[in-house]
N, CA, C and O of each residue as an XYZ file, in Angstrom:
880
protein
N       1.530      8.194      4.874
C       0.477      7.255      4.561
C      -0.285      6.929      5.849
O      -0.771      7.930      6.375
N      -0.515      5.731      6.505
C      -0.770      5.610      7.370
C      -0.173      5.449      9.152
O       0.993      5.057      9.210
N      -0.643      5.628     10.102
C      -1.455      6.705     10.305
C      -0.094      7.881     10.409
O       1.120      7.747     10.250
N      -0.842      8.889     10.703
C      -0.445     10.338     11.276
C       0.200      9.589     12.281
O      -0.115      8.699     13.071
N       1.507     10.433     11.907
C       2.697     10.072     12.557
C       3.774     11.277     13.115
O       3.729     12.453     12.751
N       4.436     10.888     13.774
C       5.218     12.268     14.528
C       6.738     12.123     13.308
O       6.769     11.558     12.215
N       7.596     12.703     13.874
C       9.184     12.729     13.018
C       9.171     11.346     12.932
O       8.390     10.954     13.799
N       9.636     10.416     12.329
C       9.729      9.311     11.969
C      11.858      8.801     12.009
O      12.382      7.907     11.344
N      12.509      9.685     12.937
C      13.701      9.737     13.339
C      14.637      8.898     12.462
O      14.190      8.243     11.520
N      15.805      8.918     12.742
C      17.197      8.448     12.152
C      16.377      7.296     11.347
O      15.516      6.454     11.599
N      17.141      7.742     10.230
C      16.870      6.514      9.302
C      18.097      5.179      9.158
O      19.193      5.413      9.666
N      17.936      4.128      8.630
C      18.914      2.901      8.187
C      19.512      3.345      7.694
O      19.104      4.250      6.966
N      21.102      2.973      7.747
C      21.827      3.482      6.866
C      21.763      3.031      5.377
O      21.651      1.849      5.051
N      21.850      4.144      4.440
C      21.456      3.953      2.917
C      20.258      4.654      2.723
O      19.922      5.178      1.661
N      19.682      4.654      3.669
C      17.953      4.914      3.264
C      17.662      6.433      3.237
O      18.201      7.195      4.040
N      16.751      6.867      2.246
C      16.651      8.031      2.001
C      14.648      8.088      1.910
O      13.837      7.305      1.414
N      14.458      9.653      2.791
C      13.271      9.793      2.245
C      13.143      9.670      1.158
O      14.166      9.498      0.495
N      11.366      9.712      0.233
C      11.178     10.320     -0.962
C      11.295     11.779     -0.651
O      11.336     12.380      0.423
N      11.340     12.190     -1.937
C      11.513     13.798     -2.225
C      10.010     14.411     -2.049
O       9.301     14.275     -3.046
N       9.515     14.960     -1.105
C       8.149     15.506     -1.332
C       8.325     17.421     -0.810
O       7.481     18.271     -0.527
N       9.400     17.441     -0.864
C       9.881     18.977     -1.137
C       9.126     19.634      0.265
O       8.386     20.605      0.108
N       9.334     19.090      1.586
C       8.559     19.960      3.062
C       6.957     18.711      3.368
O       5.989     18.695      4.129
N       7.325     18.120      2.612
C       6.226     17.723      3.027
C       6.530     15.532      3.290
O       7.126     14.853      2.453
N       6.088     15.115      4.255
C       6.700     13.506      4.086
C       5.195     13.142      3.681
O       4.120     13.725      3.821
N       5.600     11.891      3.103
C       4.252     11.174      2.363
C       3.058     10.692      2.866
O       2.102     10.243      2.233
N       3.258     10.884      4.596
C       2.156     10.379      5.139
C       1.803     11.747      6.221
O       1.489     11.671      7.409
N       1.967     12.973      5.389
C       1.156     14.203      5.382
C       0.111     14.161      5.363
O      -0.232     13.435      4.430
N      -0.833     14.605      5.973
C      -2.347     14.236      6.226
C      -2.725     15.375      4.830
O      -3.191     14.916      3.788
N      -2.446     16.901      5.002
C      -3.174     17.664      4.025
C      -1.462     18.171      3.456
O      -0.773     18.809      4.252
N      -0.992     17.886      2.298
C       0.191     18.220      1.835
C       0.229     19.726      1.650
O      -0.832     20.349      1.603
N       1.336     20.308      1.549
C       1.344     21.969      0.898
C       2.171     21.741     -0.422
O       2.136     22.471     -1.413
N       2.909     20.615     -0.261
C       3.466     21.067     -1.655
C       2.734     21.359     -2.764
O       1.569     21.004     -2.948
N       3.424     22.022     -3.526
C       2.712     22.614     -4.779
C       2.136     20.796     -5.517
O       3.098     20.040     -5.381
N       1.336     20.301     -5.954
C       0.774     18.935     -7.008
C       1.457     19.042     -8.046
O       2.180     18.060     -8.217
N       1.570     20.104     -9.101
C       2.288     19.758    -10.403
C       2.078     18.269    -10.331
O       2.747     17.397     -9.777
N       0.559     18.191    -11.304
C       0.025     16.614    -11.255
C       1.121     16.144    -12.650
O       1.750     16.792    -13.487
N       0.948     14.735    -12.370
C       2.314     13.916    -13.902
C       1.523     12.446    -13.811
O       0.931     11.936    -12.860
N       1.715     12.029    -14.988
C       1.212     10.643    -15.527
C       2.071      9.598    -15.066
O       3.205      9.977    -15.359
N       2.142      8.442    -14.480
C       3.318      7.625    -14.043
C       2.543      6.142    -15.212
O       1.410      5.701    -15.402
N       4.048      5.801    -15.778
C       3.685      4.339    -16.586
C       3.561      3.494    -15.985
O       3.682      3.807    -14.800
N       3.300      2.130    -16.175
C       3.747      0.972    -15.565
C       3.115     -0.376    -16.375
O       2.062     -0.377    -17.014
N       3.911     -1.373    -16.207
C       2.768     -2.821    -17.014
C       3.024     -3.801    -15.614
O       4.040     -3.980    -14.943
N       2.101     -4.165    -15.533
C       2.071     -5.572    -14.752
C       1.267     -6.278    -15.158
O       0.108     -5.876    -15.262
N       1.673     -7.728    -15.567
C       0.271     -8.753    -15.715
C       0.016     -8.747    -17.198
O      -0.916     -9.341    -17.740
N       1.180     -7.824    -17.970
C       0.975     -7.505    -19.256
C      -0.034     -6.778    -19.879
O      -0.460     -6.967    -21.018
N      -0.562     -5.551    -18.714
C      -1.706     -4.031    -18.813
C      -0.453     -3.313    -18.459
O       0.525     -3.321    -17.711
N      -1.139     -2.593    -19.575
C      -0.230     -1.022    -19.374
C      -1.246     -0.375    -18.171
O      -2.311     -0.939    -17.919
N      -0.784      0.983    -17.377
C      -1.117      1.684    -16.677
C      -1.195      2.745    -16.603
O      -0.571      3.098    -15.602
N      -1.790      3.874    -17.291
C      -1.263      5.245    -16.989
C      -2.197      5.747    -15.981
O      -3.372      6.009    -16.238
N      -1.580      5.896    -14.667
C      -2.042      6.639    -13.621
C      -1.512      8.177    -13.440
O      -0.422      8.451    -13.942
N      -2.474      9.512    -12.518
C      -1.966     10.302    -12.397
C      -1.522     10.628    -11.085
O      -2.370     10.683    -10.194
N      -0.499     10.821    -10.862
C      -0.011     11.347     -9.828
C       0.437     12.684     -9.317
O       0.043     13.569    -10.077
N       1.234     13.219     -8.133
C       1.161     14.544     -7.562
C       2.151     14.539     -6.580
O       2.343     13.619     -5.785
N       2.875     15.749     -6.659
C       3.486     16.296     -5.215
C       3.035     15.802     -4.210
O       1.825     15.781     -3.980
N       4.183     15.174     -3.203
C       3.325     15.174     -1.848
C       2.871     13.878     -1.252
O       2.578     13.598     -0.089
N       2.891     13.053     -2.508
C       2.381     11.661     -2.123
C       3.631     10.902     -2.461
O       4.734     11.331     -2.800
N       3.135      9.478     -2.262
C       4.395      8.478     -2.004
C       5.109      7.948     -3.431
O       4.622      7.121     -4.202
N       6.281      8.585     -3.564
C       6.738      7.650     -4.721
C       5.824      8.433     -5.735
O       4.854      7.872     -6.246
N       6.213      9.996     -6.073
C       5.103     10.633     -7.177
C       5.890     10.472     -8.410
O       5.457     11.252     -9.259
N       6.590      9.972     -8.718
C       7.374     10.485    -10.228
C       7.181      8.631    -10.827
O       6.891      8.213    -11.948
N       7.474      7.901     -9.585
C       7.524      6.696    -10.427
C       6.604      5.501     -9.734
O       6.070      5.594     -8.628
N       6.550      4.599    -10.437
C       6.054      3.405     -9.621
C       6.955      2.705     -8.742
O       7.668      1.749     -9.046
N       6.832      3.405     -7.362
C       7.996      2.644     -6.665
C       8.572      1.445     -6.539
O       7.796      0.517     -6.309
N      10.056      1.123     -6.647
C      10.266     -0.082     -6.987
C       9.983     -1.709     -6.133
O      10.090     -2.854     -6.572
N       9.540     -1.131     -4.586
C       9.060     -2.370     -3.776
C       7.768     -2.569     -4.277
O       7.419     -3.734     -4.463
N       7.142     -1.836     -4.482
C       5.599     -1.729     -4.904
C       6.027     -2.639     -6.760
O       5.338     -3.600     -7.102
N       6.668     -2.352     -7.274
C       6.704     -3.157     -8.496
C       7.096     -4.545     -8.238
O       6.727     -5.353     -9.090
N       7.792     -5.008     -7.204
C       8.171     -6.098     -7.126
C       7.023     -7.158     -6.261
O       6.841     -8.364     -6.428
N       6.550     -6.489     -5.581
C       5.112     -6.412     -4.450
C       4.173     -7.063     -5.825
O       3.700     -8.197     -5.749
N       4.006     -6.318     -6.889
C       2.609     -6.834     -8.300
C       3.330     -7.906     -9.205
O       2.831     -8.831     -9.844
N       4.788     -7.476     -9.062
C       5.675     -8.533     -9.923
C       5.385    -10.202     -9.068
O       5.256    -11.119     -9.879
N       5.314    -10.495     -8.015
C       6.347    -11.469     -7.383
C       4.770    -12.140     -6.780
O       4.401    -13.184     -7.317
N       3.845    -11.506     -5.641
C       2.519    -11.623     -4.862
C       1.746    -12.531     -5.953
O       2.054    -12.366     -7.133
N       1.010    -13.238     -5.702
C      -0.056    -13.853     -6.519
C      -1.249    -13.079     -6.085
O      -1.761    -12.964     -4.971
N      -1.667    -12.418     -7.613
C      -2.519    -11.262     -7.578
C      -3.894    -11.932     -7.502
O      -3.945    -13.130     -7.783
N      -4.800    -11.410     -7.220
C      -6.383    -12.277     -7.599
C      -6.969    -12.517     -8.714
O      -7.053    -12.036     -9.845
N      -7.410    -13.513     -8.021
C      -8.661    -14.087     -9.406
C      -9.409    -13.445    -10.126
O      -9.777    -12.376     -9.639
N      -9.831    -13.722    -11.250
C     -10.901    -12.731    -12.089
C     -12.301    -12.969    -11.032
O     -13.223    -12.160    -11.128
N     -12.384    -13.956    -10.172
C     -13.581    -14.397     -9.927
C     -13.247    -13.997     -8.781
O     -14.244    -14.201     -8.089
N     -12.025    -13.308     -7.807
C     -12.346    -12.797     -6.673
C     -13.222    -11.586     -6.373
O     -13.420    -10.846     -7.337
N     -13.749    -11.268     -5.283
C     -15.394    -10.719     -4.902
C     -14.569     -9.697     -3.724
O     -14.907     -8.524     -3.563
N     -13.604    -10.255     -3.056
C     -13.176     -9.400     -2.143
C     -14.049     -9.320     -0.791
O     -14.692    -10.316     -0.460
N     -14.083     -8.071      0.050
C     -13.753     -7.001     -0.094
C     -12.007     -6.905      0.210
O     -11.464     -7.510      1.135
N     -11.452     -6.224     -0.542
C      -9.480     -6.240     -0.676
C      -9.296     -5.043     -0.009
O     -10.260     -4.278     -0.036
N      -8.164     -4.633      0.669
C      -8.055     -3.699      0.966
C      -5.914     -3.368      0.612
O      -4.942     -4.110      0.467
N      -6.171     -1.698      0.624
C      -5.046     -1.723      0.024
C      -4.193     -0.503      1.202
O      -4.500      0.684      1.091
N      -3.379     -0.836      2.039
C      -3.034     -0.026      2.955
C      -2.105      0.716      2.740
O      -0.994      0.245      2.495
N      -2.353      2.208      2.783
C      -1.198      3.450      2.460
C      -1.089      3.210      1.086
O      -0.193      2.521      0.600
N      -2.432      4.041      0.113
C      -2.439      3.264     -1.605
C      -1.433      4.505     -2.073
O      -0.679      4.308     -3.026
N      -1.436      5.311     -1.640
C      -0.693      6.618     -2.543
C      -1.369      7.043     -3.490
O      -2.504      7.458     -3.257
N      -0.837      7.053     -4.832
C      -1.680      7.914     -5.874
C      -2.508      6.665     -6.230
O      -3.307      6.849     -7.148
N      -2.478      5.338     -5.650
C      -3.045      4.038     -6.455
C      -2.231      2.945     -6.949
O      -2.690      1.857     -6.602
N      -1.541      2.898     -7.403
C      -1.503      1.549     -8.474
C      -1.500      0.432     -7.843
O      -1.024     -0.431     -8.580
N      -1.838     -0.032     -6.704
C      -2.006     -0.935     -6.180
C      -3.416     -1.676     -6.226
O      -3.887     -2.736     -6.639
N      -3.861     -0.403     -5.500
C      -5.720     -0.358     -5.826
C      -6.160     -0.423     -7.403
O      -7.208     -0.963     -7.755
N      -5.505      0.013     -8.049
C      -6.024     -0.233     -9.592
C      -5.798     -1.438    -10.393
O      -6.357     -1.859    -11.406
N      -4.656     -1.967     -9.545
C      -4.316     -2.979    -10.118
C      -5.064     -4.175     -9.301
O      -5.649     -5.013     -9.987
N      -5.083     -4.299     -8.028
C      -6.270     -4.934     -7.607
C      -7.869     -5.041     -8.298
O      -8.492     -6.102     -8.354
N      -8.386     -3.721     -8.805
C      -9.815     -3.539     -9.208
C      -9.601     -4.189    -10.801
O     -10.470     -4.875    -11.337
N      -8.464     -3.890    -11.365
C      -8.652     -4.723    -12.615
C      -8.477     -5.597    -13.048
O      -8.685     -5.808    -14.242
N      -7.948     -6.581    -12.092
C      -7.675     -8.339    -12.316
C      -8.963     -8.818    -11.761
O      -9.733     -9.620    -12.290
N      -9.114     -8.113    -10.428
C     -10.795     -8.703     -9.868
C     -12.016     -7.810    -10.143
O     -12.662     -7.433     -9.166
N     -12.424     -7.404    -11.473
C     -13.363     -7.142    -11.649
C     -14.639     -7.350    -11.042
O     -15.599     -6.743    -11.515
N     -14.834     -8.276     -9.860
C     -16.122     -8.038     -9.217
C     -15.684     -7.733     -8.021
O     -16.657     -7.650     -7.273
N     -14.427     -7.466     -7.314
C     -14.314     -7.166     -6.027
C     -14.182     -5.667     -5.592
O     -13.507     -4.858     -6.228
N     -14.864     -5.372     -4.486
C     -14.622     -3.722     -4.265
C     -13.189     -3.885     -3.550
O     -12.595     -4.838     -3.045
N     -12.895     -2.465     -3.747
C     -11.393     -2.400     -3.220
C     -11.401     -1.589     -2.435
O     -11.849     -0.573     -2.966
N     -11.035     -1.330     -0.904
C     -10.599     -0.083      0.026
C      -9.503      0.608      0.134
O      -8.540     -0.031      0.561
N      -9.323      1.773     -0.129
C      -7.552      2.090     -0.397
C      -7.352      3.000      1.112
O      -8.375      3.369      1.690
N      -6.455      3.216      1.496
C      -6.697      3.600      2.744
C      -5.438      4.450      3.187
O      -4.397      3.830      3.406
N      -5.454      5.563      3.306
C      -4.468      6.417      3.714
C      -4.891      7.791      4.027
O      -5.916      8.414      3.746
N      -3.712      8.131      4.755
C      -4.176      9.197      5.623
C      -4.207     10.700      5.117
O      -4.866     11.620      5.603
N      -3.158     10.753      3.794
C      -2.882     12.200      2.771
C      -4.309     12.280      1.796
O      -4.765     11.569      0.901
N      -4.564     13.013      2.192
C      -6.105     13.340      1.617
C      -5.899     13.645      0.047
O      -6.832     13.919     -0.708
N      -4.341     13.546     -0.394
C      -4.366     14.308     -2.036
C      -3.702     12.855     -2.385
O      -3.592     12.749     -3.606
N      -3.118     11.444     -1.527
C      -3.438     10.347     -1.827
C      -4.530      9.962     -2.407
O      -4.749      9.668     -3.582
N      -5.661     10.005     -0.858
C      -7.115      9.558     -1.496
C      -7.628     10.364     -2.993
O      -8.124      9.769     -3.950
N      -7.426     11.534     -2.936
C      -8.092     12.145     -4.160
C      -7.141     11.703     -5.635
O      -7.345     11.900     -6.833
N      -6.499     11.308     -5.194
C      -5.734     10.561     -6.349
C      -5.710      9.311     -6.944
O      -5.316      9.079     -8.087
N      -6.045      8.689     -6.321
C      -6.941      7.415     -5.964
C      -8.238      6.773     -7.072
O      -8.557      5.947     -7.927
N      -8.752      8.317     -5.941
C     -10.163      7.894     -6.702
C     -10.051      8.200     -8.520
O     -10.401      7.511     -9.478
N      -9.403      9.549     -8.424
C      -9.286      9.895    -10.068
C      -8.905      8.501    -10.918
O      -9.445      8.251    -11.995
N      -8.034      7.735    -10.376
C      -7.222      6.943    -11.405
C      -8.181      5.676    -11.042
O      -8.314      4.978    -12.047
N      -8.850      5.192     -9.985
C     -10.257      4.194    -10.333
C     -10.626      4.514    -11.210
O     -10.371      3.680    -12.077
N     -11.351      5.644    -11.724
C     -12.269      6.317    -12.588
C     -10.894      5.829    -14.328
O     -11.242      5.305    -15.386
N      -9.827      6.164    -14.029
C      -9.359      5.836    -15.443
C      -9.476      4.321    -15.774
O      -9.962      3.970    -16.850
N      -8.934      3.221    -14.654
C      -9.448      2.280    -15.245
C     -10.783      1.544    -15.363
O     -11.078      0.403    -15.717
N     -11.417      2.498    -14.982
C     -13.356      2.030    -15.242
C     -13.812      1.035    -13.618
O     -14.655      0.153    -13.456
N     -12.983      1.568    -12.795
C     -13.278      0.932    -11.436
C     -14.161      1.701    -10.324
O     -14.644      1.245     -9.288
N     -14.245      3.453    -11.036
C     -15.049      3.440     -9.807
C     -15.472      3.432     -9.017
O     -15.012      3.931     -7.990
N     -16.718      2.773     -9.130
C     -18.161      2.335     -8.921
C     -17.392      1.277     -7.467
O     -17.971      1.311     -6.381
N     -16.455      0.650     -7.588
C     -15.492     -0.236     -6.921
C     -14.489     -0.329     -5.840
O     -14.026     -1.194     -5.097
N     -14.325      1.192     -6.120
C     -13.128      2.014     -5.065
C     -13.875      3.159     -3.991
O     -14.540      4.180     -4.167
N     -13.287      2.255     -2.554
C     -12.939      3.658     -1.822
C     -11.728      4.029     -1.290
O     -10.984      3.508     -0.459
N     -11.682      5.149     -2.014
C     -10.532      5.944     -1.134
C     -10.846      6.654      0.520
O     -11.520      7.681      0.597
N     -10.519      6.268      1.248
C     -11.087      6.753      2.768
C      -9.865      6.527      3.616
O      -9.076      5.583      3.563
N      -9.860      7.762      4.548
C      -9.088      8.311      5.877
C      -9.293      7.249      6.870
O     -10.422      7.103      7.340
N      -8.356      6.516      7.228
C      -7.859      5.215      8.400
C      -9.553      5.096      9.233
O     -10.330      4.141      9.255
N      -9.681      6.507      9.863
C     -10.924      6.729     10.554
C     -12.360      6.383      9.641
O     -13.472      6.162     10.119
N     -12.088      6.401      8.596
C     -13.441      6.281      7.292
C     -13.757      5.099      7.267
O     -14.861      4.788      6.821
N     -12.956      4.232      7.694
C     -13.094      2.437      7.181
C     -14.425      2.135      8.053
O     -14.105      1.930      9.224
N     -15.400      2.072      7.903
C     -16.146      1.128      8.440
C     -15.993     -0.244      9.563
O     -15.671     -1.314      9.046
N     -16.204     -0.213     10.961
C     -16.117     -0.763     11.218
C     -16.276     -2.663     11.236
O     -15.572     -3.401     11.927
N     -17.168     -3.029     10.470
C     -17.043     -4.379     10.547
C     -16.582     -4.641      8.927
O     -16.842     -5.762      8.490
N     -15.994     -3.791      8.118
C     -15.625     -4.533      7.033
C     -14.369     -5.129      6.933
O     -13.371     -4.413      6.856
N     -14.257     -6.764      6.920
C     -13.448     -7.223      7.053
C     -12.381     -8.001      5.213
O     -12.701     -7.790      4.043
N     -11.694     -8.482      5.519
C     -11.255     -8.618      3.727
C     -10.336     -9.994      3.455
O      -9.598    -10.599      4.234
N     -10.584    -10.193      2.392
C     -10.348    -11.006      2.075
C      -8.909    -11.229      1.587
O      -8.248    -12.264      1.503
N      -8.664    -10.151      1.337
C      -6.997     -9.615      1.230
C      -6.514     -8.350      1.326
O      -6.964     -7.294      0.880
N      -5.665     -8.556      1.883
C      -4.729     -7.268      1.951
C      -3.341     -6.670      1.247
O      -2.432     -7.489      1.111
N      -3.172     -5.700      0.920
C      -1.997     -5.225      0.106
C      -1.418     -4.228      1.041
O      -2.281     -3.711      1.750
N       0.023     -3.726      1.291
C       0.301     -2.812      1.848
C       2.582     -2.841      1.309
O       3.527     -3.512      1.725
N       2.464     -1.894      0.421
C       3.818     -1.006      0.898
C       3.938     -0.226      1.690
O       3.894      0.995      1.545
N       4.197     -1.161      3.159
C       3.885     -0.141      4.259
C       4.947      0.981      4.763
O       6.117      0.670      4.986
N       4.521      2.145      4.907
C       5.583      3.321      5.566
C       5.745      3.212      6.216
O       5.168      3.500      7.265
N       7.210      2.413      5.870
C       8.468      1.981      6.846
C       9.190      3.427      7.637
O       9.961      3.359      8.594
N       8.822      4.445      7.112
C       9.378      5.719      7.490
C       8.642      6.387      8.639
O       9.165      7.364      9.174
N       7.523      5.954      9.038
C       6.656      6.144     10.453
C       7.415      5.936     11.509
O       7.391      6.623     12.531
N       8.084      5.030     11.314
C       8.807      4.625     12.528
C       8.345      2.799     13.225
O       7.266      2.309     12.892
N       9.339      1.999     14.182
C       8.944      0.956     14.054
C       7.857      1.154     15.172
O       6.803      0.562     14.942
N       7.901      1.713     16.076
C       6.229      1.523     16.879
C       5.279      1.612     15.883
O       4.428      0.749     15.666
N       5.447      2.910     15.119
C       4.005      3.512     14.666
C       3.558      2.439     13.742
O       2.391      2.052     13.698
N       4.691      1.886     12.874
C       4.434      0.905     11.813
C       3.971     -0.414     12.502
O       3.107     -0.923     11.789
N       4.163     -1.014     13.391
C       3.530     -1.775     14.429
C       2.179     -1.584     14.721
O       1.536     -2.601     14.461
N       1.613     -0.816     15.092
C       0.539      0.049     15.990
C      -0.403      0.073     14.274
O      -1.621      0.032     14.445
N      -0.004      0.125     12.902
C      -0.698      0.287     11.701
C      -1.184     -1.265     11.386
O      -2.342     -1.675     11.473
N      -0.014     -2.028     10.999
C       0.156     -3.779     11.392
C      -1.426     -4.065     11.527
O      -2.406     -4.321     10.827
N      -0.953     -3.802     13.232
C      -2.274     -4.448     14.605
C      -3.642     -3.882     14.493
O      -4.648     -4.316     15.055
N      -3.541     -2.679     13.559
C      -4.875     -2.325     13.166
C      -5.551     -2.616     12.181
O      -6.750     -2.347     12.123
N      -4.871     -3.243     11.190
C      -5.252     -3.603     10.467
C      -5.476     -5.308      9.729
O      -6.477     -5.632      9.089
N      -4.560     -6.011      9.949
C      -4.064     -7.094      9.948
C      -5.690     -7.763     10.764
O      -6.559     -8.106      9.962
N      -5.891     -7.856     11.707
C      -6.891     -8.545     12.828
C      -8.187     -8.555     11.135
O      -8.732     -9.566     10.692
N      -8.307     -7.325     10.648
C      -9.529     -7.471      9.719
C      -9.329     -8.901      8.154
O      -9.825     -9.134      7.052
N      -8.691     -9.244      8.724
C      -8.567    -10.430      7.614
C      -9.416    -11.135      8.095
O      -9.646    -11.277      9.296
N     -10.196    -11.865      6.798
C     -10.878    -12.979      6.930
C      -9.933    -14.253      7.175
O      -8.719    -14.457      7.166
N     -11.155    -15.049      7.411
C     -10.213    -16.318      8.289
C      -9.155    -16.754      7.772
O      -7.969    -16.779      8.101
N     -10.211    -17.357      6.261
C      -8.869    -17.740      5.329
C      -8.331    -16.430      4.529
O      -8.340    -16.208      3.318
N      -7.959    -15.803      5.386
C      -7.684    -14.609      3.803
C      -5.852    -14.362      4.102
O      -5.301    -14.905      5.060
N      -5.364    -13.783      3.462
C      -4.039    -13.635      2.938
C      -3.507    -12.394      2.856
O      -3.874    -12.028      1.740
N      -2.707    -11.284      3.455
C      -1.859    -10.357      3.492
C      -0.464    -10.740      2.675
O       0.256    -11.736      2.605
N      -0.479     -8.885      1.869
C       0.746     -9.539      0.897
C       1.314     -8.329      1.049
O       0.872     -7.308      0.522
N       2.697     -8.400      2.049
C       3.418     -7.452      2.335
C       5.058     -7.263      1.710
O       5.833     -8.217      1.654
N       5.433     -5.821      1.247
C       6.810     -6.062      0.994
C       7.498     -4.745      1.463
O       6.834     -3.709      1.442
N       8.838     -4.726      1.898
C       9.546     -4.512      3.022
C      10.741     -4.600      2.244
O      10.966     -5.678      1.693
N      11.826     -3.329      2.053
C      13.269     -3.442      1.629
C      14.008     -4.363      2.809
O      13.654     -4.105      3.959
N      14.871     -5.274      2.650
C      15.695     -5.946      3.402
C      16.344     -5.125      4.269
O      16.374     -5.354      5.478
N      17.021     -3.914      3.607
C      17.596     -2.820      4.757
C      16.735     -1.978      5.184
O      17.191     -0.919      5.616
N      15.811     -2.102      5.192
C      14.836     -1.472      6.226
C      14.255     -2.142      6.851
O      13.040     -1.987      6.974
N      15.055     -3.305      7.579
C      13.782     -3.870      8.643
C      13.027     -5.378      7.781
O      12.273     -6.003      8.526
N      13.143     -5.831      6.667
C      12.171     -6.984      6.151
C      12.249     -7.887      6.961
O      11.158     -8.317      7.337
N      13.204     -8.389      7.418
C      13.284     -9.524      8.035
C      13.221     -9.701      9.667
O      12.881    -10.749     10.215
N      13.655     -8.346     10.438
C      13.090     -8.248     11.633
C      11.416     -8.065     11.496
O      10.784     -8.479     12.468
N      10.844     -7.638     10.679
C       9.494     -7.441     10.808
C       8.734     -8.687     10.849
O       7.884     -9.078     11.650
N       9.299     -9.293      9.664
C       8.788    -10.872      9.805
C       8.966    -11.476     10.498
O       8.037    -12.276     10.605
N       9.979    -11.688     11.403
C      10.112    -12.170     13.075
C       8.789    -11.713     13.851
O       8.000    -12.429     14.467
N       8.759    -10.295     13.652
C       7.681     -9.793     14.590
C       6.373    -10.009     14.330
O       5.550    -10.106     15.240
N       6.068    -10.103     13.084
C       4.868    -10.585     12.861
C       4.546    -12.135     13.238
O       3.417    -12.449     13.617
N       5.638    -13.127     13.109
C       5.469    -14.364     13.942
C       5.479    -14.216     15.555
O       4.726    -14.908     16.241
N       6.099    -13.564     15.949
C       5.668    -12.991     17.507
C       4.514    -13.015     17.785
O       4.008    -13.557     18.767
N       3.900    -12.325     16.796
C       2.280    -11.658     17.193
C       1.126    -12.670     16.620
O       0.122    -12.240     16.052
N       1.404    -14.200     16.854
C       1.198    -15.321     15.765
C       0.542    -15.421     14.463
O      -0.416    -16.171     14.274
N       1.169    -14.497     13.356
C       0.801    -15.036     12.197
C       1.492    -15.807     11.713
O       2.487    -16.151     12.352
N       1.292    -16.261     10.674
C       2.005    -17.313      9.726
C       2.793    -16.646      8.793
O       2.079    -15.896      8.128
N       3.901    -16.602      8.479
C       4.477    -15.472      7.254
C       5.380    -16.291      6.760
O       6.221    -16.921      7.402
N       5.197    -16.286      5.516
C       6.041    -17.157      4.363
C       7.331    -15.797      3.731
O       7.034    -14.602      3.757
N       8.283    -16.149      3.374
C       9.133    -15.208      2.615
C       8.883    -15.613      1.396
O       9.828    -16.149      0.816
N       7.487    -15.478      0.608
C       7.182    -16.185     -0.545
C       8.494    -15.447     -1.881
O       8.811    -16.065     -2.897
N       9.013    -14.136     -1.522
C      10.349    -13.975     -2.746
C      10.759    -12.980     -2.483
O      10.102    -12.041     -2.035
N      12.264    -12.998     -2.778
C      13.146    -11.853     -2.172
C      13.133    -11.085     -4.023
O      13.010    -11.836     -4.990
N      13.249     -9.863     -4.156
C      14.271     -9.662     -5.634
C      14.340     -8.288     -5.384
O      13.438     -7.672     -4.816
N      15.824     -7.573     -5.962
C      15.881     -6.410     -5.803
C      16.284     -5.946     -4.503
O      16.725     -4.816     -4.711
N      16.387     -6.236     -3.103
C      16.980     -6.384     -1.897
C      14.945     -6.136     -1.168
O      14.877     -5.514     -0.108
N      13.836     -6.534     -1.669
C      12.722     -6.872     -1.230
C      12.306     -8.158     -0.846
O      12.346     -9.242     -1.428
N      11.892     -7.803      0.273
C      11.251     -9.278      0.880
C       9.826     -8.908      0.516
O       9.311     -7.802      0.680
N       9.181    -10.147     -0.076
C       7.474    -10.200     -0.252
C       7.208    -11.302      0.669
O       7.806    -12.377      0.709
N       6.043    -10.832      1.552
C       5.740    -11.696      2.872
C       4.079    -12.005      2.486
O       3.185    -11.391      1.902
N       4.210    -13.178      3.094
C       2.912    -13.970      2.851
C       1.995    -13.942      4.344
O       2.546    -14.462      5.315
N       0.729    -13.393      4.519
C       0.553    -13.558      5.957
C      -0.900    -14.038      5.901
O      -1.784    -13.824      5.071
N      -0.878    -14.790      7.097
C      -2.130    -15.299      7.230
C      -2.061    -15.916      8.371
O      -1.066    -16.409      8.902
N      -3.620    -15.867      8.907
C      -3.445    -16.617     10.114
C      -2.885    -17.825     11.043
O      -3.179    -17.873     12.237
C-alpha cells in the first residue's frame, strides 16, 4: 500500500502476511495473476458488493481490522463535504463506504499498487460515486489538498520506520478541526503506535478495542 517499501522484515509473533502468491500488497505494479472475485460486506445496514483481485490487500475478504475500523469509527455525516481521504484503500471499501454515507464529499483513496487504484475506481463507479473518487499514486495527491478526515488500515507490514515516515506524510494534511480514524491489531504494534503518535503531539483517543483492534481517534 503505501509507500514503496523495501522487505518489511521479521514479523510479530502470530502475524502472518496476506496471501498475494509473490507479490506483498504494497506492490507498486503486482504480477500476480487478478482472477478478479466479488467481496460481500454490510456496514451501516448497506450491503456491498465490491470487486476485488490478486495482489491487493485482503483480496478474498473484507479484512477484519478494516471491518471493525466501519463497525466501531463514527462514520460521516450525510451533510459532510469533505475533502476525506482514505490511506492504502486496496480494492476500496473504505473509500466506498466513505462516498456513500457522505454523498457530497469527494473522497481521495491513495495507494501505491496501481491494480489497488484501478480497483478502486471500478467499485466508485458500482456505488454511483464516481464523479467523487480519486484513486491516485502517494505522488498524485495534489499538493495543497488538505481533509477533513482521514481513514487508514495502515500497512503495518512496511515496517515501523516506513509506517512512521507514511503517518508524517500524511497526518500534517488534516484540517484544523479534522479527525483521523486509525486501526491497528494490538499485536502488531496498536498501542506502541499510539504512544508514538502522542510523541509527535497529536491527541489520540483509544475510542474502542474489539477483536484484539485498537480504533484510534486523532486529531490535533
Amino acid at each position: 500500500m503505501l509507500p514503496a517499501a523495501p522487505s518489511p522484515g521479521p514479523l510479530p509473533a502470530g502475524a502472518t502476511m496476506p496471501d498475494v502468491t509473490g507479490d506483498h500488497y504494497f506492490t507498486a505494479e503486482p504480477t500476480t495473476p487478478a482472477r478478479p472475485r466479488e467481496v460481500e460486506f454490510n456496514v451501516a445496514g448497506r450491503d456491498y458488493t465490491l470487486t476485488s483481485a490478486g495482489g491487493v490487500f485482503s483480496a478474498d475478504r473484507l479484512d477484519p481490522g478494516t471491518a471493525v475500523l466501519l463497525r466501531k469509527a463514527a462514520l460521516p455525516s450525510a451533510g459532510e463535504t469533505g475533502p476525506l481521504l482514505d490511506i492504502g484503500c486496496g480494492f476500496g471499501p473504505i473509500t466506498c463506504v466513505l462516498a456513500t454515507v457522505a454523498p457530497a464529499a469527494t473522497v481521495w483513496a491513495v495507494d501505491v499498487n496501481e491494480r489497488a487504484r484501478a480497483l478502486t475506481t471500478t467499485n466508485a463507479a458500482r456505488v454511483d460515486a464516481a464523479d467523487r473518487v480519486r484513486a491516485v499514486a502517494p505522488d498524485g495527491m495534489p499538493a495543497d489538498v488538505t481533509f477533513t478526515q482521514i481513514w487508514s488500515n495502515p500497512p503495518i507490514h512496511i515496517g515501523k520506520a516506513e509506517l512512521h515516515d507514511l503517518l508524517l506524510r500524511w497526518l500534517p494534511r488534516l484540517t484544523p478541526d479534522g479527525v483521523a480514524w486509525l486501526v491497528v491489531a494490538r499485536h502488531l504494534g496498536g498501542d506502541s503506535l499510539h504512544r508514538w503518535l502522542v510523541e509527535q503531539g497529536w491527541q489520540v483517543d483509544r475510542h474502542a478495542s474489539q477483536k484484539g483492534y485498537r480504533v484510534l481517534r486523532v486529531t490535533r
